[in-house]
Each structure stands twice: as C-alpha cells, then as structure tokens.
N, C-alpha and C positions, 0 to 999 in steps of 0.2 A: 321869423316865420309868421306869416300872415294868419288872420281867426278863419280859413277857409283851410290851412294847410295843419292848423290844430285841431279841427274837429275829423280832417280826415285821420287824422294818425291817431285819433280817438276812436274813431269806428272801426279802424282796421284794430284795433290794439283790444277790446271788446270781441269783434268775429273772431281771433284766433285763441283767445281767452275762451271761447266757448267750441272751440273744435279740440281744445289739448286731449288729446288721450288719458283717461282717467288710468291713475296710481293701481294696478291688482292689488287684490285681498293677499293678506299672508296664507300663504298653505295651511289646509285643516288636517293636521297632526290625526293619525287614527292609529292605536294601541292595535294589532292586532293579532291574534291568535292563530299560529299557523302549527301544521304540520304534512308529513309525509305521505300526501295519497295525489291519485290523479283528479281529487274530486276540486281541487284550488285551481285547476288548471285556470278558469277566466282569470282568477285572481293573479297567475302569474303573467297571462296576456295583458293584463291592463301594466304592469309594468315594464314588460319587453317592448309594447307597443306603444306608451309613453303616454297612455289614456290615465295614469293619473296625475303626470304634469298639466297637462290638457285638461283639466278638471279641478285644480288647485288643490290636489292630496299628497299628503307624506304617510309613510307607512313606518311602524317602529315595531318589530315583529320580536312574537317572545312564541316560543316551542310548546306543545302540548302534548299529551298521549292520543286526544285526540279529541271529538264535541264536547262530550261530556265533564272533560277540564277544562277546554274554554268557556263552556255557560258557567260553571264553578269561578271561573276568575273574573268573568264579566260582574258575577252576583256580587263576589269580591271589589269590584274597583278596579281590578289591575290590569284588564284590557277594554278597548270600546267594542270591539267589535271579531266574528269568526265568519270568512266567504262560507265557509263550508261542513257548517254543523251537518251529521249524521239524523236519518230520520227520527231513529229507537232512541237518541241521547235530547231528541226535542218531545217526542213524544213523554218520556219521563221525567223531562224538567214542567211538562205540565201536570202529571201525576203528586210532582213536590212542589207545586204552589210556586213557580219560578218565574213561570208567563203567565200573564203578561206584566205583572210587577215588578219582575225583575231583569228579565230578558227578552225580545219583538225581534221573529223573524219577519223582514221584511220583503222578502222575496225568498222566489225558488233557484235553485242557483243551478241542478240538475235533476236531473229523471231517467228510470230505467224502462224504455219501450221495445219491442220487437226489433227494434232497426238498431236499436241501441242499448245491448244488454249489460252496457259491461262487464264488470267480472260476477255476476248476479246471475241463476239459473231458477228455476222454479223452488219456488213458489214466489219470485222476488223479480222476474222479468218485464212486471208493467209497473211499477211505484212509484212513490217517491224518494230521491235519495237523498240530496243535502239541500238546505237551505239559509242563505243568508240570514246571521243574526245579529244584530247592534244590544249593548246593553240598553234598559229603557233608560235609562240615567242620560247615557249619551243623547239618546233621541228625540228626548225632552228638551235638553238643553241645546244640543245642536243639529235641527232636522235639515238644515239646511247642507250639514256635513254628510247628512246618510241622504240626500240626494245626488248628491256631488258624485256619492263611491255609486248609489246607482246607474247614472251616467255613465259612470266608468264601466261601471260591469255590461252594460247593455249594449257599449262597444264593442266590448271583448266577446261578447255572445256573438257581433254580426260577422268579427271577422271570423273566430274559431268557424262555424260555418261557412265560411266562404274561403278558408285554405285550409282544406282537412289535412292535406299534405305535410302541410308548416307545423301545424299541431302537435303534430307527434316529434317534431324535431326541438319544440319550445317545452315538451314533456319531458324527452330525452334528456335535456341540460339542467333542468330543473330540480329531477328524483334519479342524476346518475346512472340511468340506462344506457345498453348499449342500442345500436341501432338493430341488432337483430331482435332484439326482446322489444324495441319499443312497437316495432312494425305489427307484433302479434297482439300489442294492449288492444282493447274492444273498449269506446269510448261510450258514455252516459251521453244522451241529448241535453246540450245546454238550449232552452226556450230562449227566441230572440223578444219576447216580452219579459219572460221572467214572474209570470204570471202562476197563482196558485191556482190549481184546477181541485175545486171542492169534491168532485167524484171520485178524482186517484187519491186526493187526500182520504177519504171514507175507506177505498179499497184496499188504501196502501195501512190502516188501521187492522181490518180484517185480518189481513195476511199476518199483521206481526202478534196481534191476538192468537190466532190457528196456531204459528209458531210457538207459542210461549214467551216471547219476549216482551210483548205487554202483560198488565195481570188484570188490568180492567182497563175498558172503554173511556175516552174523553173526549169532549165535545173538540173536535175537528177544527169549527170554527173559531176557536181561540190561540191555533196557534199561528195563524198569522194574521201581520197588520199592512194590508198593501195601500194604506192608503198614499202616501209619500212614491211610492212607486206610481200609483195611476197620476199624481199628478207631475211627474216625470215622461209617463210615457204621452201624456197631453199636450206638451213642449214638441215632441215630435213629428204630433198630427198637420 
C-alpha cells in the first residue's frame, strides 16, 4: 500500500472514530415510595409509557401507608425519593424541621381545581394536593437523577392530558378497579409544567389551618425547591 493509500485509511479511520455513538450511562436507580391512590397516576404513566427507559431510570419500589411514611423513610435512608407526597404530610414535615434538610419537593405533581375536584369537596376544591419529593441526600448527590425522573414526569403530564380516555384504563390496571367504578373516578389536574403556584400554595395553607389540620402557619416558601425543574423546563424552550 502506497503513503497516499495510508493516510487515506487514516483519515477515514479518525472520521468514524469520531462519529461512533457514545456507550449510555447506566440507569439512575431511584428507591421509591409508593402506594395505593390515584394521586401516582404520572408515576405510573411514566412507566407504562416507557418514559423512564427514555430517561435512563429504574424504579425499586417499597410500600407505605402513605406521604408521611415516605418522608419518614426518605429522613431514614431507605428510599430516594415519593411522586406523591400529600399536602397536610409536607406541610408538617416543615413544622418538624424535615425541609428543607431533610427532604425537597421539587415539583407539584397535582392540584385540586374546579375542572378537576377530584374526590375533594369544599373546603378543598382549589388546592394543592401532592407534590413530588426527593430526599435532600439524594439531590445533593445526584441532581442530575432528580432531573432525569423530572423529564419523565413532565412527559407523563403531556400525554395524561392529551388521552383523558387512556387514563382511566392505565388507573384501572394499576389500583384494581373495575371499569365501572373507574369511569366514575374525578381526576386532580396534573400541570404540564409542574410548577409551584405561590398563591394556591398560601391558600392551600389557609384552608388546612380553618380545618384544624395544621396548628400553626409556615412560611410557604420553604417547601419547595423548583430550581432543578426550571432548569429542565429550559431544555424545552
């Protein structure tokens, strides 16, 4: 082989060395905290709809009674992260000094509005209802994992609105319903940002105050951290 027919086999051999498709990351392992409501519904869309392979996530799922044992076990170590912490169980892990040191909701995951009461009636028909929580341990360590599950979720928010129909059949399989009882469920509006709204959070405070279910006031703005989100939802502008 002539010094013309070696440098070409050099430059080709260099250009396809730089076009190889890079190796993916190993999937980000996420401990998480589930249980039995229709409030996990995205959480179970991102897996029916395969939004967290598309996102490089594994889920390893351990049971609870419900938020309030998950932020308990997040404080513990033993899970990273709950789609669907309850408002009254986030509001009183800030009462016990839990957020933001120990636990960061980083998004809103649902909400109760007019259009969308679900099984909430007055005094609870505009609030907030659950929102996404990572432990801060995790978040610290791997924010780039609690962007990845937001990705995912923010999928799962666009289809859940865009096949209301599908929904209730991806509920159905999920919590064991039949189809006549799912057709009656009244769904929460999942936000296709995912964005915390500072006014419902205040008014959503009021209400469980007037209730009794808080016993004092907390600053609102502590219990969420959207910053990992805004720079997720900036990717998509």
């Amino acid at each position: 082989m002539n010094r013309k027919a070696w440098i070409s086999v050099a430059v080709l051999a260099v250009a396809l060395a730089g076009c190889e498709v890079p190796r993916h990351a190993p999937p980000v392992t996420l401990r998480v905290g589930v249980f039995q409501t229709q409030d996990l519904l995205p959480y179970v869309v991102i897996q029916e709809q395969g939004f967290d392979k598309e996102n490089g996530l594994r889920f390893e799922e351990t049971s609870y009674s419900g938020g309030a044992a998950a932020i308990d076990a997040m404080v513990a170590g033993t899970i990273d992260m709950c789609p669907g912490v309850g408002i009254a169980p986030l509001f009183a892990a800030v009462e016990r000094g839990l957020i933001p040191d120990k636990a960061v909701a980083v998004a809103v995951n649902n909400f109760a509005d007019p259009e969308h009461p679900g099984v909430s009636g007055p005094p609870f028909e505009r609030t907030v209802f659950t929102s996404i929580v990572f432990s801060a341990e995790f978040r610290r360590r791997n924010p780039d994992g609690v962007k990845a599950f937001l990705r995912a979720h923010l999928a799962a928010a666009r289809w859940i609105n865009d096949h209301p129909d599908e929904v209730r059949l991806v509920l159905a399989r999920r919590l064991n319903l039949s189809a006549e009882v799912v057709k009656k469920v009244k769904f929460l509006h999942v936000p296709l940002d995912a964005r915390t709204d500072p006014a419902l959070l205040d008014h959503t405070q009021q209400v469980l105050l007037r209730a009794g279910i808080l016993q004092r006031p907390v600053d609102t703005r502590r219990l969420h951290d959207d910053t990992l989100l805004a720079e997720v939802l900036k990717e998509t502008r």
